[in-house]
GUKE-696583 format. One record per atom (N, C-alpha, C): x, y, z. Coordinates in steps of 0.02 Angstrom, whole numbers, plus 32768, in hexadecimal, padded with zeros to 4 digits. Layout:
% residues N
XYZ;...
***
This chain:
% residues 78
83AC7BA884B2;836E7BC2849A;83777BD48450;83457BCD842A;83327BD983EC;832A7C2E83CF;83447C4183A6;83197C88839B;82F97C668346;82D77C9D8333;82B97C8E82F5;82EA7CAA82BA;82F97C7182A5;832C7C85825F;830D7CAC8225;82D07CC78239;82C17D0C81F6;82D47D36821B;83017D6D81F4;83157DC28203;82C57DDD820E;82BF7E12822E;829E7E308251;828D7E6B8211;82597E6681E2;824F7E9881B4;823A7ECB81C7;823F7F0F81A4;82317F3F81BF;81DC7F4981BF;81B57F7381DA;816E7F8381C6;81707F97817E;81407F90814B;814D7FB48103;81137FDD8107;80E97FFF8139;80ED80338135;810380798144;810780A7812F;812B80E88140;812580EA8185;8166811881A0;8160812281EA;8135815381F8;8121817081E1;811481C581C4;80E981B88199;809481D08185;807B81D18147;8083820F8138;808D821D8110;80A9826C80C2;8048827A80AA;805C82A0807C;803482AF804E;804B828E800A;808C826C8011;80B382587FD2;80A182107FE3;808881E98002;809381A38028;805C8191805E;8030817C8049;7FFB81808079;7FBB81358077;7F8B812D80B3;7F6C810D80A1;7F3B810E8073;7F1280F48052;7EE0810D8030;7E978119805D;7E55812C806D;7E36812D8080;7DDE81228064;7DC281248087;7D7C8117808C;7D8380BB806A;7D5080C88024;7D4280738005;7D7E80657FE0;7DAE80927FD1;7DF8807F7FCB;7E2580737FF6;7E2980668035;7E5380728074;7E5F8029807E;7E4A7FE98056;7E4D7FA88057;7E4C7F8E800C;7E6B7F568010;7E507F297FCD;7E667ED27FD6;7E437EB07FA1;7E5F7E827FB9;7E9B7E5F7F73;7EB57E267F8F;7ED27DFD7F6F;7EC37DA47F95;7EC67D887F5B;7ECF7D4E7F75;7EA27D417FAC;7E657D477FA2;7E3A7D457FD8;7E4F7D748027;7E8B7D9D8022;7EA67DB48071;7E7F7E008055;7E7C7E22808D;7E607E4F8083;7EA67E7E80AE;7EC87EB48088;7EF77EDE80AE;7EF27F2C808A;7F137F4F80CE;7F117F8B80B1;7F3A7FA08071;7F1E7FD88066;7F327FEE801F;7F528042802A;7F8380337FFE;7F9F80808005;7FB9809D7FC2;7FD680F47FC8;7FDD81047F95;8026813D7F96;804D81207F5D;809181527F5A;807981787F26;808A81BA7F39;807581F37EFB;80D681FB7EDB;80D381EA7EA0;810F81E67E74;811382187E5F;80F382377E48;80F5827B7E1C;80B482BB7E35;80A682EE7E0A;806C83017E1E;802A82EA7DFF;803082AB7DDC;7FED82887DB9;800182487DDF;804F822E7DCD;805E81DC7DD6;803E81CA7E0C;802181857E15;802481837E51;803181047E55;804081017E98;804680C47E8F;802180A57ED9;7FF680807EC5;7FC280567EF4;7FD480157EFC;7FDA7FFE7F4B;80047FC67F54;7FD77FA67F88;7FCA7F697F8A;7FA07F367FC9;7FEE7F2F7FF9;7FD47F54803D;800B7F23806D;7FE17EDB8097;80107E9A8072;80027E658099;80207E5080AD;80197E5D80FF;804B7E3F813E;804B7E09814E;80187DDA813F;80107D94813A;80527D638112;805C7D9980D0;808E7D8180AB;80CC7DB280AC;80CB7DE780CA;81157E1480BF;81187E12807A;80E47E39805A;80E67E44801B;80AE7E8A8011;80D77EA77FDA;80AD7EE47FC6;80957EE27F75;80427EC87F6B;80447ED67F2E;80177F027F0B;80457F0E7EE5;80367F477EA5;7FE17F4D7E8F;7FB07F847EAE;7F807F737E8F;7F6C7FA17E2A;7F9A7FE97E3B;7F8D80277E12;7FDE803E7E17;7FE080487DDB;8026806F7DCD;801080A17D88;802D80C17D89;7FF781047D42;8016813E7D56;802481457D16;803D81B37D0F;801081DF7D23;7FC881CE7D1C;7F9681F37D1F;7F6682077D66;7F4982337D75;7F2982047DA9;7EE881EC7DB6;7EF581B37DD2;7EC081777DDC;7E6481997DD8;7E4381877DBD;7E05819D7DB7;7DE281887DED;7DE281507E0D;7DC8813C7E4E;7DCE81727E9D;7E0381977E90;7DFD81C97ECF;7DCF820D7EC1;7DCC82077E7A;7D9C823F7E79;7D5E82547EA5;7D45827D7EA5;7D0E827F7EEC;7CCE82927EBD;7CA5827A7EC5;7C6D82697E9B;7C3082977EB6;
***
């Protein structure tokens, strides 16, 4: 019998969401790339930094949407 010669990657999201590491929510809680549409999340780096990443499981890839010292004007609550 065959097994599948890719290693078994881990989940890339947290096991645990933080307040430091989290999803994003409401009309930010998604975005797309490349026509895929995946969730979106957010590492708080500092107490402004913060870094916004698309997880696409389709591709086992995480990409970079927001990286910034500051923080993001889009979570503001209007």
């Amino acid at each position: 019998m065959r097994t599948d010669p890719r290693p078994q990657t881990p989940d890339p999201r947290p096991s645990t969401e933080t307040p430091r590491h989290h999803r994003l929510k409401g009309s930010l809680a998604h975005g797309t790339h490349r026509g895929q549409t995946c969730e979106q999340w957010q590492i708080e780096v500092t107490s402004g930094g913060r870094v916004w990443y698309l997880l696409d499981i389709s591709r086992e890839t995480c990409w970079i949407t927001f990286a910034g010292t500051g923080h993001p004007r889009a979570t503001d609550r209007r």
